[in-house]
MMTF fields as JSON, N, C-alpha, C and O atoms, coordinates in Angstrom:
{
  "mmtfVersion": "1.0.0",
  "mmtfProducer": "UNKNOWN",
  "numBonds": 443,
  "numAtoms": 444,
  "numGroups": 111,
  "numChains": 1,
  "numModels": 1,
  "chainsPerModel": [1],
  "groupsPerChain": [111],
  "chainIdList": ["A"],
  "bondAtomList": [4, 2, 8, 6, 12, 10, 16, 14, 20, 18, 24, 22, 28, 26, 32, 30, 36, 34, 40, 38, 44, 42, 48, 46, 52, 50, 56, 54, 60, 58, 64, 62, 68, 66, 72, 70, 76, 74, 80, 78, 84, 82, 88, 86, 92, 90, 96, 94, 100, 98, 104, 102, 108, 106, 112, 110, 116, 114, 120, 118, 124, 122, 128, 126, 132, 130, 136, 134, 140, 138, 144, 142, 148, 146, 152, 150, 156, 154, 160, 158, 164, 162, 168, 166, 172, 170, 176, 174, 180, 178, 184, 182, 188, 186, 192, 190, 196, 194, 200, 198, 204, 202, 208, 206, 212, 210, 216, 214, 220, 218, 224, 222, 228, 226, 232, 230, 236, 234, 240, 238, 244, 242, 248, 246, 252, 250, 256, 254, 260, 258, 264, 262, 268, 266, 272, 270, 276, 274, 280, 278, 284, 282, 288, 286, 292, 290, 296, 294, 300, 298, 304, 302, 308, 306, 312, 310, 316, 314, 320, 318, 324, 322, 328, 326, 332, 330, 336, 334, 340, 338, 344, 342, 348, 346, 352, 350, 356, 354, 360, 358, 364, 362, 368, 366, 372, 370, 376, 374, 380, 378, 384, 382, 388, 386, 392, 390, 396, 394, 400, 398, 404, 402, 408, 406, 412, 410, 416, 414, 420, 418, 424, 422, 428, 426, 432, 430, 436, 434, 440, 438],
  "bondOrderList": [1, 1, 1, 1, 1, 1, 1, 1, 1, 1, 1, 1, 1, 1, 1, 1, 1, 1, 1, 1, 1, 1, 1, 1, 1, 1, 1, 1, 1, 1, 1, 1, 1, 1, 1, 1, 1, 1, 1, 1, 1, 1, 1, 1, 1, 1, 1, 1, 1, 1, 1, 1, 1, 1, 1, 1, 1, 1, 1, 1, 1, 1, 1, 1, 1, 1, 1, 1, 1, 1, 1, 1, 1, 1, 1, 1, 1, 1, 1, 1, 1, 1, 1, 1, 1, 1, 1, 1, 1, 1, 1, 1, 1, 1, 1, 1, 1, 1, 1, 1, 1, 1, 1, 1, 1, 1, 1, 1, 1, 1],
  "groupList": [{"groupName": "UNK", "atomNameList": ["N", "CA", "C", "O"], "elementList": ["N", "C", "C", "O"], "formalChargeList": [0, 0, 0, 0], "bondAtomList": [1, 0, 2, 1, 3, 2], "bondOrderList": [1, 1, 2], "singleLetterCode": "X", "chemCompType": "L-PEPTIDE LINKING"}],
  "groupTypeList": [0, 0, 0, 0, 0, 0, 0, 0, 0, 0, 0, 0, 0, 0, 0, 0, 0, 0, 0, 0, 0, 0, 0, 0, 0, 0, 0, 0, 0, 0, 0, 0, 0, 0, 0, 0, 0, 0, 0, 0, 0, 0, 0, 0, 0, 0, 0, 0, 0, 0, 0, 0, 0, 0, 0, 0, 0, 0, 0, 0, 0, 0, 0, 0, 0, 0, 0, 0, 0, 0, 0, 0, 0, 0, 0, 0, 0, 0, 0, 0, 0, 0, 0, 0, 0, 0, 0, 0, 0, 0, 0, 0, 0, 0, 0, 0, 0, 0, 0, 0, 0, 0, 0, 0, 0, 0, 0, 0, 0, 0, 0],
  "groupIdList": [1, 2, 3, 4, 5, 6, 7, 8, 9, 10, 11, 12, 13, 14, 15, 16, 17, 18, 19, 20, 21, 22, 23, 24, 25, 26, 27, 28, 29, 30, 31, 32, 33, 34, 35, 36, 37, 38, 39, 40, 41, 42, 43, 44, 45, 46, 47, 48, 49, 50, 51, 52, 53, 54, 55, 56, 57, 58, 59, 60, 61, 62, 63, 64, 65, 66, 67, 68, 69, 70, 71, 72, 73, 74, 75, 76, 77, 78, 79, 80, 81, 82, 83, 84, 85, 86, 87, 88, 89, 90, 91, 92, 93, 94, 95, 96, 97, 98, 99, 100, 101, 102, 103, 104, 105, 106, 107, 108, 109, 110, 111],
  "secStructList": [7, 7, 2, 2, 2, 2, 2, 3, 3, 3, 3, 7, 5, 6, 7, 3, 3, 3, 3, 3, 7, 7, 1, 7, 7, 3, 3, 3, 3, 3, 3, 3, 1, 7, 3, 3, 3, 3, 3, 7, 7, 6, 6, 7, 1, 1, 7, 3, 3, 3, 3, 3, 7, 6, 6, 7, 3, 3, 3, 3, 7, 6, 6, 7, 3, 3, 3, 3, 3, 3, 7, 1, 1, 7, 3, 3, 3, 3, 3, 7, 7, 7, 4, 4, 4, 7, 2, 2, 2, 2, 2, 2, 2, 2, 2, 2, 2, 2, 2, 6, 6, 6, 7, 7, 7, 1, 7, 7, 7, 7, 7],
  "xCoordList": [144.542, 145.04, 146.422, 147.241, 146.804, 147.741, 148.712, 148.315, 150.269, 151.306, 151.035, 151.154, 150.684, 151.006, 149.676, 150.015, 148.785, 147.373, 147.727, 147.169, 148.629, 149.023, 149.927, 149.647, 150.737, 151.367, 150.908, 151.641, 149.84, 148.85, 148.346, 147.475, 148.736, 148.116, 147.167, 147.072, 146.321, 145.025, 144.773, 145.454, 143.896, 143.552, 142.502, 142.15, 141.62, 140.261, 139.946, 140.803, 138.578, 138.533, 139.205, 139.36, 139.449, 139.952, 140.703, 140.515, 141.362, 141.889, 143.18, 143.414, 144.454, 145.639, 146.454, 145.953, 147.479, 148.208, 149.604, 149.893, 150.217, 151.504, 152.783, 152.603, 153.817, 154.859, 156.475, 156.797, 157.381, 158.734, 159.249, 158.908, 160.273, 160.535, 162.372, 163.333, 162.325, 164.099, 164.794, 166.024, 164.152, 164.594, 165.518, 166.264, 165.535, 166.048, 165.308, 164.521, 165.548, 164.913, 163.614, 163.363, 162.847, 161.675, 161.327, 162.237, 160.268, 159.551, 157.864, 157.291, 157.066, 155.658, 154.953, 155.006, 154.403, 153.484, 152.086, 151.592, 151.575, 149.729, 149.513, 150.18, 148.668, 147.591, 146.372, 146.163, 145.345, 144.108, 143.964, 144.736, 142.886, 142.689, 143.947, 145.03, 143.748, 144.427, 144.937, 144.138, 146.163, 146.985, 147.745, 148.554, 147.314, 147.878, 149.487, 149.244, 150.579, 151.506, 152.274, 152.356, 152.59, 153.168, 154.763, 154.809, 155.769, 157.04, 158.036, 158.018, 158.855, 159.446, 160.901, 160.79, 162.342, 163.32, 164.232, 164.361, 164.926, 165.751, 166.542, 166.835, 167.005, 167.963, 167.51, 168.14, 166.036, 165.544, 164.531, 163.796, 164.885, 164.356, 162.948, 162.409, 162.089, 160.71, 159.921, 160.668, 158.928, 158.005, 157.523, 157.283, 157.374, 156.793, 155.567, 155.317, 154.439, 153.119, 152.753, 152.61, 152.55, 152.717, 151.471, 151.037, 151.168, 149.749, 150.437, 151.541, 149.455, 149.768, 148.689, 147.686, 148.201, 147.776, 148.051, 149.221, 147.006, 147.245, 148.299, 148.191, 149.436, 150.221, 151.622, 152.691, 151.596, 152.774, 153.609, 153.251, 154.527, 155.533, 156.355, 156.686, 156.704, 157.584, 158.853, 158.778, 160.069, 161.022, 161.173, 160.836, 161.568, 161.801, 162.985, 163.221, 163.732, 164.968, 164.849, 163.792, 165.571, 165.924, 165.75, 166.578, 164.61, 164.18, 163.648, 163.708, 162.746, 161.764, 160.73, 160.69, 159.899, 158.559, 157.163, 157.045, 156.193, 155.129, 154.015, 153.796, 153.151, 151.938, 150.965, 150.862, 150.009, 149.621, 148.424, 147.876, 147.662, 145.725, 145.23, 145.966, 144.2, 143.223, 142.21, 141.429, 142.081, 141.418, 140.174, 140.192, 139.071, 137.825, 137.352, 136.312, 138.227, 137.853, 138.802, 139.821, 138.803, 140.241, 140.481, 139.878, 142.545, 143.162, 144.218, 144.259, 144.989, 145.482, 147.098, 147.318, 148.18, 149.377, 150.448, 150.058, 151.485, 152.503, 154.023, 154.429, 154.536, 156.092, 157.009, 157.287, 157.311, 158.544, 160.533, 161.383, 160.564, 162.177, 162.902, 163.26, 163.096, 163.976, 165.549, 166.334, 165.57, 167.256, 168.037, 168.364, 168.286, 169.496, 169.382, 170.268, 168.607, 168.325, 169.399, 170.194, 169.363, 170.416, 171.067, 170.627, 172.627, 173.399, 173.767, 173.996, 174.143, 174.699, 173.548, 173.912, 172.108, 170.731, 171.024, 171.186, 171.116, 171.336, 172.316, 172.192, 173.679, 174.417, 174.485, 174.999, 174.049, 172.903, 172.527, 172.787, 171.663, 170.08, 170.801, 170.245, 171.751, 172.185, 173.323, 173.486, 173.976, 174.895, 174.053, 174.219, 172.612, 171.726, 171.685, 172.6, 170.935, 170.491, 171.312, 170.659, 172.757, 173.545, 173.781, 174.015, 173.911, 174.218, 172.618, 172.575, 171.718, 170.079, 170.063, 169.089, 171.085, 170.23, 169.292, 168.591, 169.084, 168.232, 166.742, 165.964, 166.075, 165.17, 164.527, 165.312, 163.219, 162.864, 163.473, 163.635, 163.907, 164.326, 163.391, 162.397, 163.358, 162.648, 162.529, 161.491, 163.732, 163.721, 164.899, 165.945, 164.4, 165.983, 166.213, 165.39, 167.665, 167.97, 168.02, 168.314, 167.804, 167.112, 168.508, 169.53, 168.058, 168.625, 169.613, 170.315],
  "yCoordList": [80.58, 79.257, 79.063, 79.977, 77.641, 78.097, 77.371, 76.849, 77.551, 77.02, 75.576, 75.476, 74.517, 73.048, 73.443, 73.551, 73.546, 73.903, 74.296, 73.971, 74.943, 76.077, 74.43, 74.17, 73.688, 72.959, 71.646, 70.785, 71.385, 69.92, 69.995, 70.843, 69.114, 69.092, 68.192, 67.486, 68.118, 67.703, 66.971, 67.423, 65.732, 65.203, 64.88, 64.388, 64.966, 64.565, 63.009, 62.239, 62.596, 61.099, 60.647, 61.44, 59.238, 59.189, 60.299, 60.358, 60.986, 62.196, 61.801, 61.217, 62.201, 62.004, 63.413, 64.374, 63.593, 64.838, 63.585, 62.53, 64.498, 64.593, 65.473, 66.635, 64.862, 65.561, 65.152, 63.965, 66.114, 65.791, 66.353, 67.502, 65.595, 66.262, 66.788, 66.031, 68.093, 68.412, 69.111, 69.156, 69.672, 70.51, 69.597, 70.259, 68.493, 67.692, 66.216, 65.625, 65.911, 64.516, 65.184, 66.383, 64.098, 64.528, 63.616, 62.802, 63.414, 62.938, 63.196, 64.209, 62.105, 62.33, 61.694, 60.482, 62.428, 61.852, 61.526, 62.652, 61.093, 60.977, 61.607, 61.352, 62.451, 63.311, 62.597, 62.238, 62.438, 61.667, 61.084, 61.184, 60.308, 59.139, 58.25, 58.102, 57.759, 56.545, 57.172, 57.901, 57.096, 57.152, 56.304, 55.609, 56.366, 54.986, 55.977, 56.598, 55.914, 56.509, 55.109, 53.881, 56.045, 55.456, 55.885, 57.004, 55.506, 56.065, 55.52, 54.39, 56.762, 56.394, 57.424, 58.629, 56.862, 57.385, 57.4, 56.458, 58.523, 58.914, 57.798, 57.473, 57.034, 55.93, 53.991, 52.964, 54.41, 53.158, 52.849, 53.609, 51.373, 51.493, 51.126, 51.118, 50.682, 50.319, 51.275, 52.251, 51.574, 51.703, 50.872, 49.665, 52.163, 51.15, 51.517, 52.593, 50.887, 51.218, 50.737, 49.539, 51.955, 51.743, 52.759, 53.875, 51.837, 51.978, 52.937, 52.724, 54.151, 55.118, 54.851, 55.095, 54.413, 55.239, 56.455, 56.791, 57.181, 58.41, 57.808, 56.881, 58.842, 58.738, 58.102, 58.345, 57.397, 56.512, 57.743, 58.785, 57.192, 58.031, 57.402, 56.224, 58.076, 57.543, 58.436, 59.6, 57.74, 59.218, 58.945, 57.889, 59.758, 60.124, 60.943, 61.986, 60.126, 60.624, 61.842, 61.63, 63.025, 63.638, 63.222, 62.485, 63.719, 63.383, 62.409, 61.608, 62.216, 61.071, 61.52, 62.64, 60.597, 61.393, 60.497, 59.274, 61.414, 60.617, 60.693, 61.746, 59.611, 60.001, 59.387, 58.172, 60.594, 60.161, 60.104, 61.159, 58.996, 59.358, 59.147, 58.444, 59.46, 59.506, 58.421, 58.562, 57.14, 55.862, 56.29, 56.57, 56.279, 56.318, 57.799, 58.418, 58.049, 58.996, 60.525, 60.284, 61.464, 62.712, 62.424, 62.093, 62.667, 62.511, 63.562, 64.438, 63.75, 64.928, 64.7, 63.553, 65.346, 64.605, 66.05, 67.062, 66.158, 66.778, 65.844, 64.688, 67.177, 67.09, 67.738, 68.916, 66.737, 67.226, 67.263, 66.421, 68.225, 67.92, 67.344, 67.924, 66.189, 65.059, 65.888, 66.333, 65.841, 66.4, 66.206, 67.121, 64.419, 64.02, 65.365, 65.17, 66.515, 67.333, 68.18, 68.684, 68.374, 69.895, 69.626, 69.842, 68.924, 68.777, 69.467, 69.222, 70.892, 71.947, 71.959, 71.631, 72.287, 72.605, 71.58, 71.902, 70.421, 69.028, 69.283, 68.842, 70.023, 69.598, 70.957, 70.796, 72.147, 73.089, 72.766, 72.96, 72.079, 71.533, 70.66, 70.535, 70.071, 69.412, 69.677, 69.171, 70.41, 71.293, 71.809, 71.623, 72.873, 73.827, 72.44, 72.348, 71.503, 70.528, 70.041, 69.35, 70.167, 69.503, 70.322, 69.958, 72.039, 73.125, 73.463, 74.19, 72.954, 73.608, 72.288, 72.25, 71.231, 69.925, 69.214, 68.768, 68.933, 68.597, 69.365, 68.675, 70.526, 70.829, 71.48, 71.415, 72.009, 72.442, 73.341, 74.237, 73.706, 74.724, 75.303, 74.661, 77.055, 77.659, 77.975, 78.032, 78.137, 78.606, 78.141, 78.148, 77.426, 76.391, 77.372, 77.919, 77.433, 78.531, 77.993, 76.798, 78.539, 78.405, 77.116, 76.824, 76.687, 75.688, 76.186, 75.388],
  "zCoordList": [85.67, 85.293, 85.918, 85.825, 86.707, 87.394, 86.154, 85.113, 86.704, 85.945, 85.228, 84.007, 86.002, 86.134, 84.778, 83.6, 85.054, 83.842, 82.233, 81.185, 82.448, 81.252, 80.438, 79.268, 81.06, 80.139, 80.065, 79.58, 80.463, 80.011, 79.05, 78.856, 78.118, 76.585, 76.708, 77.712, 75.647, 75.966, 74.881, 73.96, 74.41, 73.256, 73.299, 74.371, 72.348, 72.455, 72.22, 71.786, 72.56, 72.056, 70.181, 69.252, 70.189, 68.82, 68.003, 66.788, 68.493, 67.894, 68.225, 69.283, 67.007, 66.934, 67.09, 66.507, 67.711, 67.685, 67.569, 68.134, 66.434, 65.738, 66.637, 67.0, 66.859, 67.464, 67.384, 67.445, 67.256, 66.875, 67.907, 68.186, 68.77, 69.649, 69.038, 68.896, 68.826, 68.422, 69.462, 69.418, 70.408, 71.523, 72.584, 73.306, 72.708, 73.624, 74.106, 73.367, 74.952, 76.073, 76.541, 76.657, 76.784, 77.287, 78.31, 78.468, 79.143, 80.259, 79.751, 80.153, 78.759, 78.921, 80.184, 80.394, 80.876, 81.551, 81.549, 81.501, 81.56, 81.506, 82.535, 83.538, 82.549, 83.69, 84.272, 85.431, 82.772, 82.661, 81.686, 80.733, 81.711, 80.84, 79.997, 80.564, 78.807, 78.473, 77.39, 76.804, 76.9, 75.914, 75.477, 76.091, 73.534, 72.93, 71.908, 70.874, 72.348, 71.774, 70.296, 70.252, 69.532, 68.732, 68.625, 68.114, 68.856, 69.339, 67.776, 67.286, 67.259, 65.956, 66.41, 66.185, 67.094, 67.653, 66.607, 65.825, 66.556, 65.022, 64.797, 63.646, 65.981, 65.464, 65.851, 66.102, 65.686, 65.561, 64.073, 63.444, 63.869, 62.56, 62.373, 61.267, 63.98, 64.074, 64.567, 64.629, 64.934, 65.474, 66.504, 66.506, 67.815, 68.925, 69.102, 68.56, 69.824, 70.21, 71.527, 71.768, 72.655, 73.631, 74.396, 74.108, 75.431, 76.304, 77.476, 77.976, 77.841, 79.066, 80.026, 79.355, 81.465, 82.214, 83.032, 83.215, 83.568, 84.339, 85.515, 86.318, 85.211, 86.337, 85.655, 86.215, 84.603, 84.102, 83.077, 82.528, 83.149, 82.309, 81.34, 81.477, 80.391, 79.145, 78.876, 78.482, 79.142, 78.721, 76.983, 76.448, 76.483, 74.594, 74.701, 75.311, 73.873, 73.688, 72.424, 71.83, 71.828, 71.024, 69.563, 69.026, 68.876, 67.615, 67.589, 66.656, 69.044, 68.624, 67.731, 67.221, 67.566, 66.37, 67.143, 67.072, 67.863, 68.349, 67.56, 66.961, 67.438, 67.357, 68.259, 68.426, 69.032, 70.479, 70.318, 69.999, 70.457, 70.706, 71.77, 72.462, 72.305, 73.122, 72.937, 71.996, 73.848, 73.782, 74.666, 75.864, 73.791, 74.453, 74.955, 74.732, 75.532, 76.513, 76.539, 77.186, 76.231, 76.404, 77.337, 78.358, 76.676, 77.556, 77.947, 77.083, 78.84, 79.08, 79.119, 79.508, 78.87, 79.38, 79.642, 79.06, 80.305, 80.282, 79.74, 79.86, 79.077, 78.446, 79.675, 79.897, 80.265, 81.072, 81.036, 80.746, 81.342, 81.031, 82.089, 83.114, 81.787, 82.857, 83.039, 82.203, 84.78, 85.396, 83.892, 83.136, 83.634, 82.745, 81.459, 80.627, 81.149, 79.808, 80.147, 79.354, 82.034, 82.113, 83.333, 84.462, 82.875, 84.109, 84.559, 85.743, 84.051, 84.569, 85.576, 86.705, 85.438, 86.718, 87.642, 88.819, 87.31, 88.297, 88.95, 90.093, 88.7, 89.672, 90.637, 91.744, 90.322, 90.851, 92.185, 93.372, 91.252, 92.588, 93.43, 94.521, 93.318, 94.194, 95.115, 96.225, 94.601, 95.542, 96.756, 97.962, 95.729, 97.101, 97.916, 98.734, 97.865, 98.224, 99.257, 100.039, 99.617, 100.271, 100.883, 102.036, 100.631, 101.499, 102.391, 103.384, 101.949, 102.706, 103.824, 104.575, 103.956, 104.382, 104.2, 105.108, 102.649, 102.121, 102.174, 101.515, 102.712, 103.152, 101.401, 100.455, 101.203, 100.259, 99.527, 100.356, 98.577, 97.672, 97.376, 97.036, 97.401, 97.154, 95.506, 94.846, 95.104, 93.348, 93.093, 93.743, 91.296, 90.821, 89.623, 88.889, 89.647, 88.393, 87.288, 87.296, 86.191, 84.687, 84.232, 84.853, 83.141, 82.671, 81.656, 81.035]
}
Protein backbone atom coordinates (compact mmCIF):
# COMPACT_ATOMS: atom_id res chain seq x y z
CA UNK A 1 0.00 0.00 0.00
CA UNK A 2 1.73 3.00 -1.02
CA UNK A 3 1.90 6.29 1.25
CA UNK A 4 -0.78 8.60 -0.59
CA UNK A 5 -3.26 5.05 0.07
CA UNK A 6 -2.50 4.70 3.74
CA UNK A 7 -4.08 8.37 4.42
CA UNK A 8 -7.39 8.36 2.27
CA UNK A 9 -10.24 8.00 4.43
CA UNK A 10 -13.01 6.46 3.08
CA UNK A 11 -16.93 6.66 3.69
CA UNK A 12 -19.40 4.47 2.69
CA UNK A 13 -22.76 5.31 0.93
CA UNK A 14 -25.19 7.31 3.42
CA UNK A 15 -22.79 6.80 6.18
CA UNK A 16 -21.66 9.71 8.48
CA UNK A 17 -18.10 9.95 10.07
CA UNK A 18 -17.79 12.45 12.96
CA UNK A 19 -14.54 14.57 13.35
CA UNK A 20 -12.86 17.34 15.56
CA UNK A 21 -10.09 18.68 14.25
CA UNK A 22 -7.64 19.93 17.60
CA UNK A 23 -4.24 19.26 16.11
CA UNK A 24 -4.22 22.36 13.90
CA UNK A 25 -5.48 23.74 10.18
CA UNK A 26 -6.34 21.36 7.82
CA UNK A 27 -6.73 21.02 3.87
CA UNK A 28 -9.78 18.30 3.07
CA UNK A 29 -9.64 17.18 -0.19
CA UNK A 30 -12.06 14.85 -2.09
CA UNK A 31 -10.29 11.94 -3.86
CA UNK A 32 -13.65 10.21 -5.14
CA UNK A 33 -17.06 10.56 -5.25
CA UNK A 34 -19.30 13.32 -3.60
CA UNK A 35 -19.12 14.66 -0.18
CA UNK A 36 -21.83 16.44 1.78
CA UNK A 37 -19.73 18.15 4.86
CA UNK A 38 -21.36 19.81 7.64
CA UNK A 39 -18.74 22.45 9.02
CA UNK A 40 -19.29 23.76 12.93
CA UNK A 41 -15.80 26.26 13.58
CA UNK A 42 -15.11 26.91 17.36
CA UNK A 43 -15.77 30.54 16.77
CA UNK A 44 -18.73 30.46 14.57
CA UNK A 45 -22.12 30.33 15.87
CA UNK A 46 -23.80 28.42 12.62
CA UNK A 47 -23.38 25.60 10.88
CA UNK A 48 -22.37 25.34 7.33
CA UNK A 49 -23.36 22.60 4.75
CA UNK A 50 -21.25 22.28 1.99
CA UNK A 51 -21.00 20.10 -1.36
CA UNK A 52 -17.33 18.38 -2.37
CA UNK A 53 -16.42 17.07 -5.74
CA UNK A 54 -13.35 14.84 -6.46
CA UNK A 55 -10.56 17.10 -6.70
CA UNK A 56 -12.08 20.27 -4.66
CA UNK A 57 -10.77 21.25 -1.43
CA UNK A 58 -11.91 22.84 1.83
CA UNK A 59 -9.38 24.37 4.29
CA UNK A 60 -10.75 24.01 8.34
CA UNK A 61 -9.41 26.03 10.62
CA UNK A 62 -8.46 24.60 14.38
CA UNK A 63 -11.41 23.11 16.33
CA UNK A 64 -13.54 22.82 13.57
CA UNK A 65 -16.16 19.95 14.18
CA UNK A 66 -17.20 18.00 10.80
CA UNK A 67 -19.71 15.85 10.02
CA UNK A 68 -18.94 14.26 6.55
CA UNK A 69 -21.22 11.81 4.40
CA UNK A 70 -20.95 10.02 1.42
CA UNK A 71 -23.87 11.01 -1.31
CA UNK A 72 -24.92 8.03 -3.20
CA UNK A 73 -21.95 6.54 -3.82
CA UNK A 74 -18.39 6.00 -1.26
CA UNK A 75 -16.46 8.48 -1.04
CA UNK A 76 -12.86 8.86 -0.36
CA UNK A 77 -11.03 12.08 0.92
CA UNK A 78 -7.56 13.18 2.36
CA UNK A 79 -6.67 15.56 5.51
CA UNK A 80 -3.90 17.60 4.46
CA UNK A 81 -1.71 19.94 6.30
CA UNK A 82 -1.71 23.31 4.45
CA UNK A 83 2.21 25.21 4.30
CA UNK A 84 0.20 28.19 6.48
CA UNK A 85 0.16 24.91 9.68
CA UNK A 86 4.19 25.10 9.69
CA UNK A 87 6.02 28.29 8.89
CA UNK A 88 9.02 27.31 10.30
CA UNK A 89 8.77 24.05 7.12
CA UNK A 90 7.58 26.94 4.69
CA UNK A 91 10.23 29.07 5.10
CA UNK A 92 12.50 25.80 4.86
CA UNK A 93 11.09 24.78 1.64
CA UNK A 94 11.61 27.89 0.39
CA UNK A 95 14.93 28.90 1.17
CA UNK A 96 15.98 25.01 -0.45
CA UNK A 97 13.83 26.26 -3.18
CA UNK A 98 15.79 29.45 -3.96
CA UNK A 99 19.22 27.78 -3.26
CA UNK A 100 18.24 24.41 -5.81
CA UNK A 101 16.81 27.02 -8.56
CA UNK A 102 13.68 26.12 -8.08
CA UNK A 103 14.27 22.45 -9.35
CA UNK A 104 12.59 19.39 -7.33
CA UNK A 105 13.34 18.82 -3.70
CA UNK A 106 14.19 15.62 -2.84
CA UNK A 107 13.16 15.49 1.09
CA UNK A 108 11.34 18.39 3.25
CA UNK A 109 12.34 18.33 6.91
CA UNK A 110 9.73 17.41 9.52
CA UNK A 111 7.50 20.10 10.74
Amino acid sequence: MSESQQSLWRVEARQALRLKLDSGPRELQVVEGQLWLTVSAATAHASQDIWLQPGQRLALARGSELVIEAWKAPAGFQLLVPPSACPRLLRQLQGLRSAAGASTLAAAPAC
